[in-house]
N, CA, C and O of each residue as an XYZ file, in Angstrom:
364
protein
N       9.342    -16.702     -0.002
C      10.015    -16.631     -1.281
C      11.425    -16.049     -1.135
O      12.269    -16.357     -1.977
N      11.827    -14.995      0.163
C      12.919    -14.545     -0.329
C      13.665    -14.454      1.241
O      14.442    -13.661      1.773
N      12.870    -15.915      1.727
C      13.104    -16.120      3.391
C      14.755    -16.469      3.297
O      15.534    -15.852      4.024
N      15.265    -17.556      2.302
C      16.120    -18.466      1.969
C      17.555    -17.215      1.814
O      18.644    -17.079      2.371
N      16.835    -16.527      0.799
C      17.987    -15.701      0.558
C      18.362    -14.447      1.588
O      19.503    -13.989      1.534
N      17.337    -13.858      2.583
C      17.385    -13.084      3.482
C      18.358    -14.185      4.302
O      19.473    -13.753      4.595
N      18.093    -15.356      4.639
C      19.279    -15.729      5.713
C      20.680    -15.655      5.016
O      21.585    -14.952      5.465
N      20.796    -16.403      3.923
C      22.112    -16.088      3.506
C      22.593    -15.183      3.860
O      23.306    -15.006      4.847
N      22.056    -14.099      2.632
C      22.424    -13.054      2.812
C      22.664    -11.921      4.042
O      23.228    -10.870      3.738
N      22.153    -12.186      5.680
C      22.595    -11.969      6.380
C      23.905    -12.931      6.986
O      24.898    -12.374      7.454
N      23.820    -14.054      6.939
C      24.808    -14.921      7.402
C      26.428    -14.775      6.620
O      27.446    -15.044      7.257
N      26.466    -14.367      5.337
C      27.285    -13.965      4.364
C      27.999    -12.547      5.455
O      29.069    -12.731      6.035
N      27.389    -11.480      5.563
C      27.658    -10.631      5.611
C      28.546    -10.471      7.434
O      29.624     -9.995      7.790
N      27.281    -11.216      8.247
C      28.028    -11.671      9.897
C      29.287    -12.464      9.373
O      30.208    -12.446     10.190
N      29.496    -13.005      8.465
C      31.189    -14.211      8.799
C      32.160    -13.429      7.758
O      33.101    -13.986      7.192
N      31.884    -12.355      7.617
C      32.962    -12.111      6.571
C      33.925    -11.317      7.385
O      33.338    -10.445      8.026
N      35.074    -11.335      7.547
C      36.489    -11.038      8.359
C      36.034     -9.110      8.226
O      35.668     -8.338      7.340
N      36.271     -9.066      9.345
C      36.241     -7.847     10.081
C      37.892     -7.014     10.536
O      38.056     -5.857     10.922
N      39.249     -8.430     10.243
C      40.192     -7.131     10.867
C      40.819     -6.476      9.942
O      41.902     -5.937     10.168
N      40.264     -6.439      8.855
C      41.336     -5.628      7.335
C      40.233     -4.445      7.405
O      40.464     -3.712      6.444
N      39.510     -4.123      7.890
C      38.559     -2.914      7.570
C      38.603     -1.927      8.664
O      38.160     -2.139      9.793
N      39.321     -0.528      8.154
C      39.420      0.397      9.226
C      38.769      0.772     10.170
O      37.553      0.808      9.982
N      39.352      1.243     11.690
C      38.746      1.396     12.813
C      38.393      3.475     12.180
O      39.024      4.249     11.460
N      37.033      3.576     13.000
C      36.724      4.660     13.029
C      37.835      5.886     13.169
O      38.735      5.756     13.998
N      37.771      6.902     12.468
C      39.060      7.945     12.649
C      38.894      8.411     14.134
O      38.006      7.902     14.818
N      39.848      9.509     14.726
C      40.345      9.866     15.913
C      39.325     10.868     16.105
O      38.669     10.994     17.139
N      39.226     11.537     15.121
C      37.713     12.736     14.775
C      36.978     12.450     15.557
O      36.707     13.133     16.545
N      36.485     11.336     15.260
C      34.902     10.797     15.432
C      34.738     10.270     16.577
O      33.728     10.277     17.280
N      36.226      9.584     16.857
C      36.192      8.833     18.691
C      35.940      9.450     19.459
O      35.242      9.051     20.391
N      36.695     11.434     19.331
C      36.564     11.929     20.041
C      35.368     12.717     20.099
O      35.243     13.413     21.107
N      34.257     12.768     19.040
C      32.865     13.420     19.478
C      32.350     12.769     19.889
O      31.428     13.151     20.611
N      32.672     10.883     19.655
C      31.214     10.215     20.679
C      31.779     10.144     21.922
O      30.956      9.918     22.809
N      33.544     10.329     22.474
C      33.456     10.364     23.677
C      33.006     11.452     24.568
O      32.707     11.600     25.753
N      33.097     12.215     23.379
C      32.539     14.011     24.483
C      30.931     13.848     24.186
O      30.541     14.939     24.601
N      29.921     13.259     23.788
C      29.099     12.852     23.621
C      28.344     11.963     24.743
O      27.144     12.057     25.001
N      29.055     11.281     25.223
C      28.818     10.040     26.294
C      29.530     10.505     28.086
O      29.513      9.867     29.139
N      30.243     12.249     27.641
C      30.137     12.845     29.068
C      28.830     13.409     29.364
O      28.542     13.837     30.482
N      27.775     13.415     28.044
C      26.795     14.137     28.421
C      25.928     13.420     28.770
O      24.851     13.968     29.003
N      26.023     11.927     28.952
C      25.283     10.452     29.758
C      25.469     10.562     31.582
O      26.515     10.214     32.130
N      24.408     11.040     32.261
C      24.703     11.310     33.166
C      25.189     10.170     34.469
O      25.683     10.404     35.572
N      24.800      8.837     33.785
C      26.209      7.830     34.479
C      27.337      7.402     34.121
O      27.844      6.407     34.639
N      27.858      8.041     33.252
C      29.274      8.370     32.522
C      30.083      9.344     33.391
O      31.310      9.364     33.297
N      29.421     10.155     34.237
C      30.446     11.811     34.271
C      31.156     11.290     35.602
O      30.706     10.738     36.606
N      32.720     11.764     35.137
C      33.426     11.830     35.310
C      33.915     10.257     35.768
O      34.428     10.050     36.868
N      33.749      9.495     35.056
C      34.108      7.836     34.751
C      35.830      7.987     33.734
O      36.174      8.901     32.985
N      36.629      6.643     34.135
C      37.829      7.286     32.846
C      37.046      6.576     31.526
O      35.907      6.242     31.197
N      38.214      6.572     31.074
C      37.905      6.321     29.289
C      37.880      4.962     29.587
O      37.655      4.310     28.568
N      38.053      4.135     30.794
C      38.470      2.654     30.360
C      36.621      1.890     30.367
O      36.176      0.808     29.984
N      35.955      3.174     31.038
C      34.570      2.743     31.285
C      34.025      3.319     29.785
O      32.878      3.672     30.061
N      34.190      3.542     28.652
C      33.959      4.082     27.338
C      34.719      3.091     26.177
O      34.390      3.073     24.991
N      35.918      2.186     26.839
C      36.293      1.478     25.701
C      36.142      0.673     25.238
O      36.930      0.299     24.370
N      34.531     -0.353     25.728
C      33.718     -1.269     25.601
C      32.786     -0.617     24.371
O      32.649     -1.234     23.315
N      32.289      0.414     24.553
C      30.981      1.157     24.150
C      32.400      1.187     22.607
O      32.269      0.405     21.666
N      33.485      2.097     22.662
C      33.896      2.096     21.550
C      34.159      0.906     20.332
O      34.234      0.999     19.106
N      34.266     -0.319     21.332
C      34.825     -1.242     20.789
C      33.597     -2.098     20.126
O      33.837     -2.753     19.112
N      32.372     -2.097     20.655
C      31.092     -1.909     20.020
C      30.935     -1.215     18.848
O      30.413     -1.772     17.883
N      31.434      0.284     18.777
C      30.991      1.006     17.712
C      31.602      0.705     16.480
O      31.093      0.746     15.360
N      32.866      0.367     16.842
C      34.210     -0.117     15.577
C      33.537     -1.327     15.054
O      33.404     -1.263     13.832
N      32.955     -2.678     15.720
C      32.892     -3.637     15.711
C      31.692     -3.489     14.637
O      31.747     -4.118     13.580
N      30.548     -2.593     14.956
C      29.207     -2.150     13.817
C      29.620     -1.830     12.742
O      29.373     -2.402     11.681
N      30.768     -0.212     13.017
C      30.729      0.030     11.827
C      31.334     -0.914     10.816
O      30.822     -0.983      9.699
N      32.455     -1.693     11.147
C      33.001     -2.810     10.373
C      31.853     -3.548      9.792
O      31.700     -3.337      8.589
N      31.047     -4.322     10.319
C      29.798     -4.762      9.718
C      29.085     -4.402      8.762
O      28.857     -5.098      7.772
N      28.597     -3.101      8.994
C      28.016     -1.847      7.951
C      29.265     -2.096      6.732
O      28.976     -2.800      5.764
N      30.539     -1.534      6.827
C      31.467     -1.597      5.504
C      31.209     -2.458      4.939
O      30.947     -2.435      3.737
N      31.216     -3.934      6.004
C      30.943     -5.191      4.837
C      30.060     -4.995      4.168
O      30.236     -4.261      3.196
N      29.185     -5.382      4.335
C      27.514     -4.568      4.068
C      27.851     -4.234      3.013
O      28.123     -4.994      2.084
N      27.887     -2.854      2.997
C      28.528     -2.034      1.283
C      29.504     -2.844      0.600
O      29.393     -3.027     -0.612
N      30.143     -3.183      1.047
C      31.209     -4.210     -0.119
C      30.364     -5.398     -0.693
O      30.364     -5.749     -1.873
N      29.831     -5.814      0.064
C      28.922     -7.351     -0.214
C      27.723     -6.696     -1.200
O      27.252     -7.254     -2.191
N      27.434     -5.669     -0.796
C      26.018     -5.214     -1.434
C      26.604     -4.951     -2.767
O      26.320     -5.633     -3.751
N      27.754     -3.557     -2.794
C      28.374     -3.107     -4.108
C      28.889     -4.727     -4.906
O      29.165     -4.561     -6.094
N      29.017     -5.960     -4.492
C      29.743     -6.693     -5.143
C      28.631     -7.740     -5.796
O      28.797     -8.430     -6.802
N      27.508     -7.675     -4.992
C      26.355     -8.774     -5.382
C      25.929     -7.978     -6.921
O      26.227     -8.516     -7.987
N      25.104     -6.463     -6.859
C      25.133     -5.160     -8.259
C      25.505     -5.803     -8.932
O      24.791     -6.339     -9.779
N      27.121     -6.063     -8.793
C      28.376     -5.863     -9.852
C      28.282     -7.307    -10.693
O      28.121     -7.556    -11.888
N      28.487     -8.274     -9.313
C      28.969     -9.651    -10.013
C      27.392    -10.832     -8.814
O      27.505    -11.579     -7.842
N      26.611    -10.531     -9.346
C      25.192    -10.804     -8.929
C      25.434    -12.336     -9.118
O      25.178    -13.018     -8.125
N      25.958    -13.098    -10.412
C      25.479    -14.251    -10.336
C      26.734    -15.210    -10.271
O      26.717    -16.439    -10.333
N      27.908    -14.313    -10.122
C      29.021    -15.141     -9.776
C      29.544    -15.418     -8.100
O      30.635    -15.845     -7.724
N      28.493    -15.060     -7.372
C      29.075    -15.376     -5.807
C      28.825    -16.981     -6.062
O      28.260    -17.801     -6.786
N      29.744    -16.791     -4.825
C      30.125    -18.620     -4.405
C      28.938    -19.781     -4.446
O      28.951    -20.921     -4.909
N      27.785    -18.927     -3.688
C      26.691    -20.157     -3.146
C      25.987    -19.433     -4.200
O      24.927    -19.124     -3.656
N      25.967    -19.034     -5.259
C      24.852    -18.714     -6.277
C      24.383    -17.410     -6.207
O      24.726    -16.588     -5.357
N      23.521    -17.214     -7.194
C      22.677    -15.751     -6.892
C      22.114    -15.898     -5.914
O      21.814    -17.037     -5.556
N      21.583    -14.113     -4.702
C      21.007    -14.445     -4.567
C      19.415    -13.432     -4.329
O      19.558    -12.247     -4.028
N      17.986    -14.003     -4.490
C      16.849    -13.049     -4.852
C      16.655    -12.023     -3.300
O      16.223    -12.242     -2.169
N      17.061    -11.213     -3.797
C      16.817    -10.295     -2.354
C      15.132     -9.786     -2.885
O      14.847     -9.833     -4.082
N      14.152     -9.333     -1.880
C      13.541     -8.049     -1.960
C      13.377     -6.993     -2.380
O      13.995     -6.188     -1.683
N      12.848     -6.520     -3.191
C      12.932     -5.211     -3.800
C      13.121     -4.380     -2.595
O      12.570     -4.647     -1.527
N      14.149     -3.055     -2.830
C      14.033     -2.081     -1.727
C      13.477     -1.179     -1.429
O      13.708     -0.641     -0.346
């Protein structure tokens, strides 16, 4: 029943543009990199062996934002998206 709209609704959320949505602050880069010296095949590696793993993390959290925008916008304007409403799952 809500197979149809679970794909959308993930497929919606994977294609929606990722480079207008901010990269993680400098804060935060720098606790998961002091975080990932405490990975004991990390120590004493440079940062260039960490800027994959970061570029991963930016790449999620961007996803996640969509996420909240798509989610806050379905709430808002539920039956005016493009391909129709659509029936999610109760949560």
């Amino acid at each position: 029943m809500y197979a149809d709209s679970m794909i959308k609704y993930n497929y919606y959320i994977e294609n929606m543009p990722t480079h207008e949505i901010p990269e993680i602050d400098n804060e935060k880069v720098n606790k998961i990199l002091m975080l990932t010296q405490n990975i004991k095949s990390l120590w004493g590696k440079s940062t260039a062996d960490t800027t994959q793993l970061l570029n991963e993390i930016n790449f999620d959290f961007a996803k996640c934002m969509n996420k909240i925008i798509f989610d806050k916008h379905m709430r808002n304007k539920g039956s005016e998206l493009i391909a129709g409403s659509l029936k999610l799952p109760p949560e």
